[in-house]
C-alpha beads as a LAMMPS data file, in Angstrom:
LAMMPS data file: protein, C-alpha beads

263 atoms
262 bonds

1 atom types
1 bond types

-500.0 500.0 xlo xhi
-500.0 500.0 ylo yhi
-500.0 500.0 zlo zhi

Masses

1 110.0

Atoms # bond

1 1 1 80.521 77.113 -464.119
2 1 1 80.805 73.704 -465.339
3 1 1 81.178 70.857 -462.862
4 1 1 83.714 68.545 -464.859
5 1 1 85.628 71.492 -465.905
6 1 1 85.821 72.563 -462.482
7 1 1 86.644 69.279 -460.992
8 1 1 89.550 68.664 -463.773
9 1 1 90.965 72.426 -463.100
10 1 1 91.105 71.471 -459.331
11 1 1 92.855 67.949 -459.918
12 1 1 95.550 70.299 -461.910
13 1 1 96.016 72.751 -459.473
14 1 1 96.349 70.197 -456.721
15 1 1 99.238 67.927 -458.669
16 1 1 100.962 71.268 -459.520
17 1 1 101.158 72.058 -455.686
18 1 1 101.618 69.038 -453.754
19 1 1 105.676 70.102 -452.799
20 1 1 103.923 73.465 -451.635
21 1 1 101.194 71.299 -450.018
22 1 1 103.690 69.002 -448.154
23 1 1 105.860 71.778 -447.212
24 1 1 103.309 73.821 -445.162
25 1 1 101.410 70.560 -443.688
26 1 1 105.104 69.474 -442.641
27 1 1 105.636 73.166 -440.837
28 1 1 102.329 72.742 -439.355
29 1 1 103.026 69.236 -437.443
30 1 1 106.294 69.749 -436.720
31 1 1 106.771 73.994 -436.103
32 1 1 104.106 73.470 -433.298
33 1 1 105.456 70.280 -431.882
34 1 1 108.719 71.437 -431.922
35 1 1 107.585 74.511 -429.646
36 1 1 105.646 72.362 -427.227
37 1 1 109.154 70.602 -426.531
38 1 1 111.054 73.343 -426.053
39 1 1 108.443 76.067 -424.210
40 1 1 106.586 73.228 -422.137
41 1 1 109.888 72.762 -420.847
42 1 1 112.073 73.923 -418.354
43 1 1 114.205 75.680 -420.625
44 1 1 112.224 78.660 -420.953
45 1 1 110.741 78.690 -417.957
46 1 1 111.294 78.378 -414.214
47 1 1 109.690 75.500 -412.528
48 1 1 107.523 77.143 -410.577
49 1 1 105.251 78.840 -414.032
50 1 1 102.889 76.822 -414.685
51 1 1 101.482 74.873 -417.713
52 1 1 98.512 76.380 -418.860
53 1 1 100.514 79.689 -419.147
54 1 1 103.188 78.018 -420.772
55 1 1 100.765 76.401 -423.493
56 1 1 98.858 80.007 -423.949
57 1 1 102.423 81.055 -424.836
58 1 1 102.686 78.341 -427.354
59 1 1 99.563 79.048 -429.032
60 1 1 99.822 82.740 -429.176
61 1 1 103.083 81.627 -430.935
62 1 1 101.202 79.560 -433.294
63 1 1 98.892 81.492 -434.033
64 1 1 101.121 84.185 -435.303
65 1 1 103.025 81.436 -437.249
66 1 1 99.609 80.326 -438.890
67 1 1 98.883 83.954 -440.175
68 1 1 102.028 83.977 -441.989
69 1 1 101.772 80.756 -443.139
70 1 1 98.477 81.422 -444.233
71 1 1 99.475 84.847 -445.833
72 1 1 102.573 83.358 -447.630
73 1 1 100.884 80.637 -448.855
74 1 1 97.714 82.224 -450.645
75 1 1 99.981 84.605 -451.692
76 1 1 102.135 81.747 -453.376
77 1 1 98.859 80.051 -454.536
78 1 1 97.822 82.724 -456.857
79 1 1 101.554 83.323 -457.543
80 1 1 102.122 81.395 -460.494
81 1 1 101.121 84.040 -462.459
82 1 1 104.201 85.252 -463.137
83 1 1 106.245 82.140 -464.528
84 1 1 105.678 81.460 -468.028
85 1 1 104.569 78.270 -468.324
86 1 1 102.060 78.242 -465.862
87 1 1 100.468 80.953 -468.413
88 1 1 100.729 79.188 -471.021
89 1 1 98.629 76.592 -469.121
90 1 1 96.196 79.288 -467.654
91 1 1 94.974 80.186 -471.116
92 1 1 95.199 76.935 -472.650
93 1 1 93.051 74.903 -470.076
94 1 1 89.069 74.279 -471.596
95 1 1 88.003 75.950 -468.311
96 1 1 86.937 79.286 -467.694
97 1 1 89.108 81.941 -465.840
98 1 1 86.220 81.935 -462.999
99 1 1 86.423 78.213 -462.902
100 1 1 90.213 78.209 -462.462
101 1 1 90.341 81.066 -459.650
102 1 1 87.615 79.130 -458.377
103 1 1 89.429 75.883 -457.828
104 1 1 92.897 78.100 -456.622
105 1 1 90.259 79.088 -453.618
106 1 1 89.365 75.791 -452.632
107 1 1 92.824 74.257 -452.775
108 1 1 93.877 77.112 -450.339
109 1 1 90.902 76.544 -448.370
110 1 1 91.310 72.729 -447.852
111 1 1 95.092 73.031 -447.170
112 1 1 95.166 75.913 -444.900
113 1 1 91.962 75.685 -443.049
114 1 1 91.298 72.091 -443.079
115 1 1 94.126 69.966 -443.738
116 1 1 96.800 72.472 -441.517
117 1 1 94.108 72.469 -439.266
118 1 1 94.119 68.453 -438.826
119 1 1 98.211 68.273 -438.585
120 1 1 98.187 70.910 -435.677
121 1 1 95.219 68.824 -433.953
122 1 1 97.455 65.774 -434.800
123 1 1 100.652 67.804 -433.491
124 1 1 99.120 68.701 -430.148
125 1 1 98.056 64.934 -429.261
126 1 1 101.114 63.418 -430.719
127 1 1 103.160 66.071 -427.939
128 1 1 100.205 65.005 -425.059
129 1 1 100.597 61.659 -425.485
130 1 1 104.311 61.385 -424.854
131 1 1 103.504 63.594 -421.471
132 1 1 100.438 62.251 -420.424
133 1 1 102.265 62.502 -416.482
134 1 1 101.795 65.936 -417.233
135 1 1 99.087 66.971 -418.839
136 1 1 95.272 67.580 -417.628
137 1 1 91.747 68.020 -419.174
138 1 1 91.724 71.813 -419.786
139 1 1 95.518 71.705 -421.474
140 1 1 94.816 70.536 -424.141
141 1 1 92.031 73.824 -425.128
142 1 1 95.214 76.176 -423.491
143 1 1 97.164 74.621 -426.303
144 1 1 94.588 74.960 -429.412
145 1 1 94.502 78.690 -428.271
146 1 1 90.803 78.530 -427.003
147 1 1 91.888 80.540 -424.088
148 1 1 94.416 83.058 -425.137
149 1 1 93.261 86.622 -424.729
150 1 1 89.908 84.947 -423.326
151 1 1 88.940 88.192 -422.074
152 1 1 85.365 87.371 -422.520
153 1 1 82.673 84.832 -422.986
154 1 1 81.870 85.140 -426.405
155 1 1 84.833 83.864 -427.478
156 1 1 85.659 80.768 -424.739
157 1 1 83.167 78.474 -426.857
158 1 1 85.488 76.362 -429.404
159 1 1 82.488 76.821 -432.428
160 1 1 82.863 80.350 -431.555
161 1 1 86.355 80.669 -431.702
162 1 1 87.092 78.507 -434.597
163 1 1 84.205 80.406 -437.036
164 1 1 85.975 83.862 -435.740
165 1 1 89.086 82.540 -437.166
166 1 1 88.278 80.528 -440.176
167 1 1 86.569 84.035 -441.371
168 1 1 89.788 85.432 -440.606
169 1 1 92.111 82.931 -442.672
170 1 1 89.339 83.652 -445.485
171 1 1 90.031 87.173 -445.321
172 1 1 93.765 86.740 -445.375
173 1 1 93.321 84.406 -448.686
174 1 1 91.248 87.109 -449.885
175 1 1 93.491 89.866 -449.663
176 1 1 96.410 87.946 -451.436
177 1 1 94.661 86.680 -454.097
178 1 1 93.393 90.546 -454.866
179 1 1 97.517 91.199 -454.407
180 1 1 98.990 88.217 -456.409
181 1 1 96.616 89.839 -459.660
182 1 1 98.249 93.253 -459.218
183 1 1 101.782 92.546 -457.873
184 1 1 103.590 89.300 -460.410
185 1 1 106.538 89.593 -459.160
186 1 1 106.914 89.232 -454.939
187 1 1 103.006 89.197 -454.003
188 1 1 103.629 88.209 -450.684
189 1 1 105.856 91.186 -450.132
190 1 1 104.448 94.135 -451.658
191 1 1 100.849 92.862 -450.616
192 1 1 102.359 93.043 -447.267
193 1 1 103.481 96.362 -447.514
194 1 1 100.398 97.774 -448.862
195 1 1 98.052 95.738 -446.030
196 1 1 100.331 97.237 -443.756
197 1 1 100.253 100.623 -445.105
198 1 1 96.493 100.562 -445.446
199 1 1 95.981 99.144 -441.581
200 1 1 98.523 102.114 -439.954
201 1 1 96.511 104.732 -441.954
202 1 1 93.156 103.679 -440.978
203 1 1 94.510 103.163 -437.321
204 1 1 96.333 106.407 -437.083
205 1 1 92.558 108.157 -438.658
206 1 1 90.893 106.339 -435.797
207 1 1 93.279 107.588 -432.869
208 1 1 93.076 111.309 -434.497
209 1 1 89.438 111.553 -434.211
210 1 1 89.608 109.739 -431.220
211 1 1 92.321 112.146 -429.561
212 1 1 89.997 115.517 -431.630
213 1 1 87.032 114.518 -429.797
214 1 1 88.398 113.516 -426.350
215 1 1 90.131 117.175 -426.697
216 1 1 86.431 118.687 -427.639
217 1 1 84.304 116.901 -425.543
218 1 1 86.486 115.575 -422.892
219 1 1 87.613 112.110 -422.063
220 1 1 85.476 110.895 -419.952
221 1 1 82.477 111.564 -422.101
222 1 1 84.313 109.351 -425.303
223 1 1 85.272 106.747 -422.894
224 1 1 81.410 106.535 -421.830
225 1 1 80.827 105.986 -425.519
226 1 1 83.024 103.002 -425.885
227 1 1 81.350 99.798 -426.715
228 1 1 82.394 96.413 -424.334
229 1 1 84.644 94.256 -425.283
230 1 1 81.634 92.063 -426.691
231 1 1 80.714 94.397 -429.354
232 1 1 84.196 94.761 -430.179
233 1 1 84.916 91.356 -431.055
234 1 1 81.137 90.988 -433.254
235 1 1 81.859 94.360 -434.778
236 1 1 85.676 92.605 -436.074
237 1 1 83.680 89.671 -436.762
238 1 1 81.430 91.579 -439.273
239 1 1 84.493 93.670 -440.757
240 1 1 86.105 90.703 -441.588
241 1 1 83.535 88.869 -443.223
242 1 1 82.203 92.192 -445.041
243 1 1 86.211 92.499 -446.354
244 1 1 86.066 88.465 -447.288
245 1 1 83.193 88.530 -449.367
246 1 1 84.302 92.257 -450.944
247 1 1 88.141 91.094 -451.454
248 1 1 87.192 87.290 -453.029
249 1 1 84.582 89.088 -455.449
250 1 1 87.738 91.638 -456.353
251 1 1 89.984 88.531 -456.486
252 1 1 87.678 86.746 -458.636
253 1 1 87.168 90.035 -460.894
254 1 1 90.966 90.716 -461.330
255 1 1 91.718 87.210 -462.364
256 1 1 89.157 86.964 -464.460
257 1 1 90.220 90.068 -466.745
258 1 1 94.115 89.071 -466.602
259 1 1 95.983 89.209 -469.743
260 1 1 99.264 87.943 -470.566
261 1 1 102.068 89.572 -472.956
262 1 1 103.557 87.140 -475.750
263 1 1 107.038 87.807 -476.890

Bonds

1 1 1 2
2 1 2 3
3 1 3 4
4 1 4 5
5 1 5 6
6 1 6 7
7 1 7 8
8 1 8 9
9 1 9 10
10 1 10 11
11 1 11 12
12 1 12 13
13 1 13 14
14 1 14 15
15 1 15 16
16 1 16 17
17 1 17 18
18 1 18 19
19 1 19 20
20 1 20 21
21 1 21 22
22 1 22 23
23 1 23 24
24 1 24 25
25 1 25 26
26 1 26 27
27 1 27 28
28 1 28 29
29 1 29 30
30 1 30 31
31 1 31 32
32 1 32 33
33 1 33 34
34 1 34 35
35 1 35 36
36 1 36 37
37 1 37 38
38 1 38 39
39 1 39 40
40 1 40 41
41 1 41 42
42 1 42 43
43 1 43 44
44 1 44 45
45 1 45 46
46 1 46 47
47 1 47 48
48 1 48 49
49 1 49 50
50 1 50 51
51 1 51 52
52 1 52 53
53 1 53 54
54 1 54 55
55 1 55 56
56 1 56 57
57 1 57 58
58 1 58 59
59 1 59 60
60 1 60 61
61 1 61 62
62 1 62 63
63 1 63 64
64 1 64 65
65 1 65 66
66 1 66 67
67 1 67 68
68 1 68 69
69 1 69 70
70 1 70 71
71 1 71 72
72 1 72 73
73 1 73 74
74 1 74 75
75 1 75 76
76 1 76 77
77 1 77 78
78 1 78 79
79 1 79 80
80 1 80 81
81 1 81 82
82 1 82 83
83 1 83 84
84 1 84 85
85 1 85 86
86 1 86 87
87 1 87 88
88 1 88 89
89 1 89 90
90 1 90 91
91 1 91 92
92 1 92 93
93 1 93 94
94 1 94 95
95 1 95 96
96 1 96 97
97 1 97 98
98 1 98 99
99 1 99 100
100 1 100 101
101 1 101 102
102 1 102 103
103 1 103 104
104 1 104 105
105 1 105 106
106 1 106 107
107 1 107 108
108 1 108 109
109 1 109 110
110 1 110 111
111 1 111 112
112 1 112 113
113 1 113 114
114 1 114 115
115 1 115 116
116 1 116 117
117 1 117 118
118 1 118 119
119 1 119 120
120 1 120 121
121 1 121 122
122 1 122 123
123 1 123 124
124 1 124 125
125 1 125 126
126 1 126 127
127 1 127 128
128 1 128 129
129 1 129 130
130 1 130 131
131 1 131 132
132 1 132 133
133 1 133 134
134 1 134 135
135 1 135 136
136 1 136 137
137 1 137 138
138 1 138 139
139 1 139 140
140 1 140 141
141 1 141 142
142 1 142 143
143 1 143 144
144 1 144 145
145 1 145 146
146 1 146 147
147 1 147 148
148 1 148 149
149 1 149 150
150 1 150 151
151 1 151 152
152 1 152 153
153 1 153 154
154 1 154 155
155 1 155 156
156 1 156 157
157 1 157 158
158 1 158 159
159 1 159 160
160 1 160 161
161 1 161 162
162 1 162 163
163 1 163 164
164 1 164 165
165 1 165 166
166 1 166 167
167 1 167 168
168 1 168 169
169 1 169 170
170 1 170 171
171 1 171 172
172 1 172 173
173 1 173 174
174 1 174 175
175 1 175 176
176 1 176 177
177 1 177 178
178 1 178 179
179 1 179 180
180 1 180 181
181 1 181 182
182 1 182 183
183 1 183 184
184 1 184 185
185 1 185 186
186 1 186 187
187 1 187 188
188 1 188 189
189 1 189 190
190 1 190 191
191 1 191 192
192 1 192 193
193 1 193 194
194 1 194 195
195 1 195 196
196 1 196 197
197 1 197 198
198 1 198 199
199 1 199 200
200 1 200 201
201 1 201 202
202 1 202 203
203 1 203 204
204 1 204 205
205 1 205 206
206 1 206 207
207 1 207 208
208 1 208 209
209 1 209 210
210 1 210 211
211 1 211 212
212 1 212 213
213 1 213 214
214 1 214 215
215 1 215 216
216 1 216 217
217 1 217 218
218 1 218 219
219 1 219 220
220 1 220 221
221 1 221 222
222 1 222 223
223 1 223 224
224 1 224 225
225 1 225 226
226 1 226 227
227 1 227 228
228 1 228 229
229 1 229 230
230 1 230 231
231 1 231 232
232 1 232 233
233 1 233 234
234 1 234 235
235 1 235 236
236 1 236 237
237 1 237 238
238 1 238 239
239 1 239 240
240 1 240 241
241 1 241 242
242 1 242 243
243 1 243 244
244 1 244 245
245 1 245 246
246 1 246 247
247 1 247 248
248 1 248 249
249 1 249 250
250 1 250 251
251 1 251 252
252 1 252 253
253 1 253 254
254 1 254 255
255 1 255 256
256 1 256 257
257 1 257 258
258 1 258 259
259 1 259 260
260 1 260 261
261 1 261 262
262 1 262 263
């Protein structure tokens, strides 16, 4: 990879996405802060709930948001493949097919796990400031989602919780770049579909063998087998980084060997 070449493909990619870029910072201030208005009021709750489980509400809301966001988005990034002058483009630019997927990465990266990142941060303040009456020290990590489904220690540190899900938005951009090569038309969709697919068969395998064994051996000596919730969370730590690096090598592969039809 060339450095210039690199630098020049990412200036290109960034001017040819800034309505894209504006549209999903502006859903990421304002999607957020308009939740925190509503659900940290009393219209969705009685008076006597109180805010911390309010704001865990909030940000398991958000965080569902994000993942489609984030989904939609890299799915859209490498999307372009399909409209003809963005080809044209592609195989016209001086830089290398590696160098432009390359420079497609980092744009997603910065946008969705830096720059969304700062607008939500920005979002949550904005909201505490305005109900500072109401708010306390330990809200505020309630509302970035450091304690939803805090169900054990290794994942109530904020480094901790952020690198578990900054892997994960990696492995989401992964997985649609590998789908916007193979799908031209609708990546976000039929990637969907086929994640989906993929996910239900490997779940319904796991609860087969699960249900075959507990039916040989008994249940009690399967459940004695099961790993804390600890291991759980490293073990989906390491699956998801494994499937990062796999998918963005794919990714990288596919668009690399992409060919376009001339009429």
């Amino acid at each position: 990879m060339d450095k210039n070449r690199f630098w020049n493909e990412f200036k290109i990619v960034m001017a040819d996405n800034k309505k894209m870029d504006a549209g999903v910072l502006g859903l990421m201030f304002f999607g957020p802060l308009i939740m925190m208005t509503l659900m940290m009021s009393d219209l969705f709750y009685d008076s006597s709930v109180a805010l911390t489980t309010r704001a865990d509400n909030v940000a398991q809301i958000v965080s569902i948001f994000s993942m489609l966001l984030t989904s939609y988005v890299s799915a859209m990034g490498f999307g372009d493949l399909n409209n003809k002058s963005h080809q044209i483009r592609l195989m016209t630019n001086p830089s290398t097919m590696a160098e432009k997927f390359w420079a497609r990465f980092l744009h997603l990266v910065l946008l969705l796990m830096v720059a969304a990142s700062v607008v939500f941060y920005a979002a949550v303040l904005l909201w505490m400031v305005f109900n500072l009456d109401r708010v306390d020290a330990t809200l505020f990590e309630h509302l970035m989602g450091f304690n939803v489904n805090k169900v054990t220690e290794t994942l109530t540190s904020s480094p901790v919780f952020w690198i578990f899900s900054w892997v994960g938005e990696i492995s989401y951009i992964s997985v649609y770049a590998v789908g916007a090569t193979y799908f031209r038309k609708h990546p976000f969709l039929y990637t969907t579909l086929v994640a989906a697919g993929v996910f239900l068969t490997i779940m319904f395998g796991i609860g087969l063998c699960i249900g075959m064994a507990s039916g040989i051996w008994g249940a009690e000596v399967i459940n004695s087998y099961i790993p804390d919730v600890d291991t759980v969370l490293i073990a989906f730590f390491i699956i998801y980084t494994v499937l990062s690096v796999v998918m963005l090598w794919w990714a990288c592969h596919r668009f690399t060997k992409l060919q376009f039809k001339s009429r």
